[in-house]
C-alpha positions in Angstrom: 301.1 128.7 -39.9 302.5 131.5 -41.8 304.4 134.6 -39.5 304.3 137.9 -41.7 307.4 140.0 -41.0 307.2 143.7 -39.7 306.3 145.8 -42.8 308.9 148.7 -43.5 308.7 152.9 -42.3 310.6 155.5 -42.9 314.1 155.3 -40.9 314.1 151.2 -41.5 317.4 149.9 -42.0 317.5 147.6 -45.2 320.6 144.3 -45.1 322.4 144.1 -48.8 323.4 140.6 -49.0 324.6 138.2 -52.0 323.4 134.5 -51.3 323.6 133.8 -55.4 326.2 135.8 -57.7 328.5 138.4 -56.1 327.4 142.0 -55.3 330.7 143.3 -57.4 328.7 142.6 -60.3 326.9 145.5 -59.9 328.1 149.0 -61.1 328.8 151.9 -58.8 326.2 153.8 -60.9 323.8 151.0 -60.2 324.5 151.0 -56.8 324.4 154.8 -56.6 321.1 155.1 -58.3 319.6 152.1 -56.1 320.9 154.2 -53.1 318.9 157.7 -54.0 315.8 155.9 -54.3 315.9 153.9 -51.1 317.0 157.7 -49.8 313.7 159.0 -51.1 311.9 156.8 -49.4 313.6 157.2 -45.8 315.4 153.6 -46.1 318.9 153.1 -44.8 321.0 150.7 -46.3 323.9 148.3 -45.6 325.8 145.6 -47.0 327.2 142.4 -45.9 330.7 142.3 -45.0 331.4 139.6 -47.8 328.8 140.5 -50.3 331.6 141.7 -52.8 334.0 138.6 -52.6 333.5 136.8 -55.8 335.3 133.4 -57.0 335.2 131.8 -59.9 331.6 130.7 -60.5 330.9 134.6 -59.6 330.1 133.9 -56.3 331.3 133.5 -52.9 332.0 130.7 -50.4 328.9 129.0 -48.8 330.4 129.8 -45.1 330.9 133.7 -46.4 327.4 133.9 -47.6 325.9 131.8 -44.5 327.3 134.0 -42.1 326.6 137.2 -44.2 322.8 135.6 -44.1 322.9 135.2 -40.8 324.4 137.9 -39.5 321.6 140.0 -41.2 318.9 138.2 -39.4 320.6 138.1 -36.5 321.5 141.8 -36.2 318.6 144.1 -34.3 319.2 147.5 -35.9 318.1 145.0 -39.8 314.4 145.4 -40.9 314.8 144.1 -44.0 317.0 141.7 -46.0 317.1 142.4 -49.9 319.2 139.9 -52.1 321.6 141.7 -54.3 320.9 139.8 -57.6 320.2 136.3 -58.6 322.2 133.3 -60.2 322.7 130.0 -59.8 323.3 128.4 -56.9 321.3 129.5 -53.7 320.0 126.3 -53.0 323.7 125.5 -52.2 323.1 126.7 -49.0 320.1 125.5 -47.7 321.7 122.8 -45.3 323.8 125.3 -43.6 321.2 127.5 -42.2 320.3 128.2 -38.9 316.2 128.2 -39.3 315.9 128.6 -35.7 317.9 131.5 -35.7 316.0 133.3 -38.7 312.5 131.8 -37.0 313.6 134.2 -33.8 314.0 136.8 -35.7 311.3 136.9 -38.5 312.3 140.4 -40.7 311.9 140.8 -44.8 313.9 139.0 -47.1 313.2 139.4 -50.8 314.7 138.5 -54.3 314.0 136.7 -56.9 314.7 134.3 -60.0 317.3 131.9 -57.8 316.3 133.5 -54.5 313.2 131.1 -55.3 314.9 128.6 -53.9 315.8 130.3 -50.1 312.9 132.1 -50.2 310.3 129.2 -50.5 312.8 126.7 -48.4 312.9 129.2 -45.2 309.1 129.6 -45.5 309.3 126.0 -45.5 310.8 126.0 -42.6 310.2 127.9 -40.3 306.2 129.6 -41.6 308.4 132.8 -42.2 306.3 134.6 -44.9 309.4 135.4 -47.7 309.0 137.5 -51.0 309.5 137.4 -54.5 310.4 140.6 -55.8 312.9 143.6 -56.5 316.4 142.8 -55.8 318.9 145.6 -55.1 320.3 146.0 -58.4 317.1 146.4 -59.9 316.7 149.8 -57.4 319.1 150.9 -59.7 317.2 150.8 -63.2 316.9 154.0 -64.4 313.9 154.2 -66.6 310.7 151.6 -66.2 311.2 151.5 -62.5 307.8 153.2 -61.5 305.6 150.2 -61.6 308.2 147.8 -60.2 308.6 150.6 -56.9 304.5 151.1 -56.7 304.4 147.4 -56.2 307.7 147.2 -53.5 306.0 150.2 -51.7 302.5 148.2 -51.7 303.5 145.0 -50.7 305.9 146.9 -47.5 304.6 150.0 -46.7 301.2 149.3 -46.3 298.8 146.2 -44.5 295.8 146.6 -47.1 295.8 143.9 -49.5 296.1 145.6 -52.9 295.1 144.7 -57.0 297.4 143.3 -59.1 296.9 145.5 -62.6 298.9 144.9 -66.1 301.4 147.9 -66.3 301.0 149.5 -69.5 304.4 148.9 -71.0 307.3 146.3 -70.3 311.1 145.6 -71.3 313.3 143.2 -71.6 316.9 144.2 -71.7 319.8 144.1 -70.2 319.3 147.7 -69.1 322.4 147.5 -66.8 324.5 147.6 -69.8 323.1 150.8 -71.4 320.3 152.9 -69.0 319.5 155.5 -71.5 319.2 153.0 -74.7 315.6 151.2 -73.7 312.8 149.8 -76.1 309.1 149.9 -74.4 306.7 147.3 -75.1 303.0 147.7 -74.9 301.6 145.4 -72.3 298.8 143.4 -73.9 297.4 142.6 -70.1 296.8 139.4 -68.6 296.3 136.2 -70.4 293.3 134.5 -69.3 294.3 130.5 -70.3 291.6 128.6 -69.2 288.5 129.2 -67.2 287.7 127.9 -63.6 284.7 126.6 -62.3 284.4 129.4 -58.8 284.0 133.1 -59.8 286.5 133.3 -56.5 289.2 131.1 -55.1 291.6 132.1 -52.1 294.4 130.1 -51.6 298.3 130.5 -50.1 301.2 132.0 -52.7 304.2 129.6 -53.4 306.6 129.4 -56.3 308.4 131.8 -57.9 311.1 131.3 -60.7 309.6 127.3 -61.8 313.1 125.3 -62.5 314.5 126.4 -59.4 311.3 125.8 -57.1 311.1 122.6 -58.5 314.6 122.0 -57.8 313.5 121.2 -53.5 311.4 118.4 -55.3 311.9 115.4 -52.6 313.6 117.3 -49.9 313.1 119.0 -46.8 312.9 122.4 -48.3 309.7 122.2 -50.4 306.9 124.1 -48.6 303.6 122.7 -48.2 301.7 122.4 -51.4 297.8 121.7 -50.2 295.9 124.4 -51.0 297.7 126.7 -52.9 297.7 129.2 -56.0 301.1 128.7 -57.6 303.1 132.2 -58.7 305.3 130.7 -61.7 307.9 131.9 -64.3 310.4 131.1 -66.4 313.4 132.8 -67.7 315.3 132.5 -71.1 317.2 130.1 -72.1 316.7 129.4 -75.4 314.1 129.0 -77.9 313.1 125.3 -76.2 312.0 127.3 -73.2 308.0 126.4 -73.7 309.1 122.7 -73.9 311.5 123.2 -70.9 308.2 125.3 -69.3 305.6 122.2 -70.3 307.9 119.6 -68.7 308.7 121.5 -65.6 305.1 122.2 -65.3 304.4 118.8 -65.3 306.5 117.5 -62.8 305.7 119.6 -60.4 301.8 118.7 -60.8 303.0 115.5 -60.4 304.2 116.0 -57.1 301.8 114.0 -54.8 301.4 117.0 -52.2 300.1 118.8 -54.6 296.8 118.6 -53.6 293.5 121.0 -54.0 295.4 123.5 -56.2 293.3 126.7 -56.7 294.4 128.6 -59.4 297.8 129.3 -61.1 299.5 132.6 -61.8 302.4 132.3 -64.8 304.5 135.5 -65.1 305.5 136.8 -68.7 308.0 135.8 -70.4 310.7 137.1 -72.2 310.7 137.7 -75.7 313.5 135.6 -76.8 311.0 132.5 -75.7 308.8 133.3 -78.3 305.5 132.2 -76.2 302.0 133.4 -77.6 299.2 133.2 -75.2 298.3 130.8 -78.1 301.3 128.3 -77.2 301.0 128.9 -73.9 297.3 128.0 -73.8 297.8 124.5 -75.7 299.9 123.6 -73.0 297.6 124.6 -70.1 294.4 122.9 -71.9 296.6 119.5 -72.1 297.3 119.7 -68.1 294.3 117.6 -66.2 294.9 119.1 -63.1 294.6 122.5 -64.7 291.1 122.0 -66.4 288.8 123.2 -63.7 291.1 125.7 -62.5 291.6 129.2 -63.2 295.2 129.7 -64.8 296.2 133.2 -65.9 299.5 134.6 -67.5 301.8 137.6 -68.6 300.9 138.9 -65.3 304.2 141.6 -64.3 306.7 138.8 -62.6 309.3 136.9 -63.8 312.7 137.9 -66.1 311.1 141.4 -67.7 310.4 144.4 -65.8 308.6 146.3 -64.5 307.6 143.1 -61.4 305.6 143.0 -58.6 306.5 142.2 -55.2 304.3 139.5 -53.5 304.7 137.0 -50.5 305.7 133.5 -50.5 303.2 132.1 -48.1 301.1 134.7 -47.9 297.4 134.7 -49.8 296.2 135.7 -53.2 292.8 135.2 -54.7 291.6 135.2 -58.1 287.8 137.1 -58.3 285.7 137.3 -61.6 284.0 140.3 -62.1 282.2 142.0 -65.1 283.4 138.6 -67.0 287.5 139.4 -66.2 289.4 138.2 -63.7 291.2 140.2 -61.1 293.9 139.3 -58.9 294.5 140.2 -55.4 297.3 139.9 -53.0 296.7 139.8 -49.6 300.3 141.5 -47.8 299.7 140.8 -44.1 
């Protein structure tokens, strides 16, 4: 059963910790920026005692970002745990946590793109509802933030479940390099891919960023996957990524707990993948699993901003109305 962590007020206390790459990758105008906004809302913040130590593979040890992980859930004053930035190798620590320590103390943690892989293995574990979302850094974006915040506030602040729309323009840039240099892209909405049979279907949220959620494939850290609506994205590679999608698609559906699948949600992808809803569609229509399913795409999640913040375990439905599809999340 899943357990939904306290939502956030103002005077919460926010945890800054680094379970992937290194918090000293991100500028002190970054930070600063990220910092003024969380001010504006009436959010505290700290950060982990080890969250800058970086090595070689821009990281830190496993025992410095265990104990930075579970200090944060451990301490009282935390209401919230936000992952610095993504990576690599989060999944490295998956045997050294203390889920009975993190299932006494059920609080926020949210991330995304590798945090796929602690996110969807503690809900695994221990039914604590996790989220895919905003990391710290991405606080400090200076333009194209709005939608990405509207959708943190929504998903936090609040206990009504709320619409998913298309923003109305996206990026994809490395807009830590060079904030005031940004190209806007009109959002063309969602994709609908192929057609279900039910006009509504309800079902529990899991996935996140697809090669690393299907990297718990055969181990303890996969979450149950019976009855589900699956949240997936890719990020860019290379110009392979639609075969690298199609295959990692398909071994996941192969999975034999997959069972009574409701709908799937695909996030957009970047541009340097070069996927049409065209592409993208030929691939669906060639799943059997998928045929009498409602699949949808280029909703806001994935590798492009602006994102959405949803949870991992927690419910989404898909509704048809006035011959479009709408999608829901349910936050609490």
């Amino acid at each position: 059963m899943s357990v939904f962590p306290k939502k956030l007020k103002k005077g919460s206390h926010i945890r800054v910790i680094a379970p992937s790459r290194s918090f000293k990758l991100i500028s002190e105008e970054t930070r600063e920026i990220a910092l003024q906004r969380f001010a504006e809302m009436g959010i505290t913040v700290s950060y982990s005692k080890n969250a800058d130590e970086m090595n070689g593979f821009m990281s830190s040890s496993i025992e410095s970002r265990i104990s930075d992980l579970h200090e944060a859930f451990a301490d009282p004053s935390v209401d919230a745990i936000l992952t610095a930035i993504g990576g690599f190798n989060s999944n490295a620590l998956l045997d050294s946590i203390d889920y009975e320590l993190i299932k006494k103390n059920p609080k926020i943690l949210c991330g995304f793109s590798d945090i796929t892989a602690l996110c969807n293995a503690i809900h695994a574990k221990t039914g604590l509802v996790t989220y895919s979302g905003t990391h710290f850094s991405s606080f400090g974006m200076l333009k194209g933030f709005d939608y990405s915040l509207e959708y943190f506030k929504k998903c936090f602040f609040s206990e009504d479940s709320y619409e998913v729309v298309a923003s109305k323009e996206w990026s994809d840039e490395a807009w830590f390099m060079e904030q005031n240099k940004r190209t806007f892209i009109e959002n063309e909405g969602h994709w609908l891919l192929n057609e279900g049979k039910e006009t509504l279907v309800e079902g529990t949220i899991i996935g996140g960023n697809l090669c690393t959620f299907n990297l718990l494939q055969g181990t303890d850290y996969m979450a149950n996957l019976e009855g589900n609506i699956l949240f997936i994205e890719d990020n860019f590679m290379t110009k392979m990524d639609l075969l690298e999608f199609d295959r990692n698609l398909t071994s996941l559906l192969q999975q034999k707990t997959l069972q009574n699948l409701q709908a799937v949600v695909i996030g957009r992808f970047q541009k340097g993948s070069e996927v049409t809803q065209t592409k993208l569609q030929e691939v669906i229509k060639a799943k059997k699993k998928l045929q009498n399913l409602t699949v949808i795409a280029n909703v806001d999640f994935g590798h492009t901003t602006p994102i959405i913040t949803f949870p991992i375990g927690g419910k989404a439905k898909l509704e048809k109305k006035n011959g479009s599809y709408h999608l829901f999340v349910i936050a609490h």
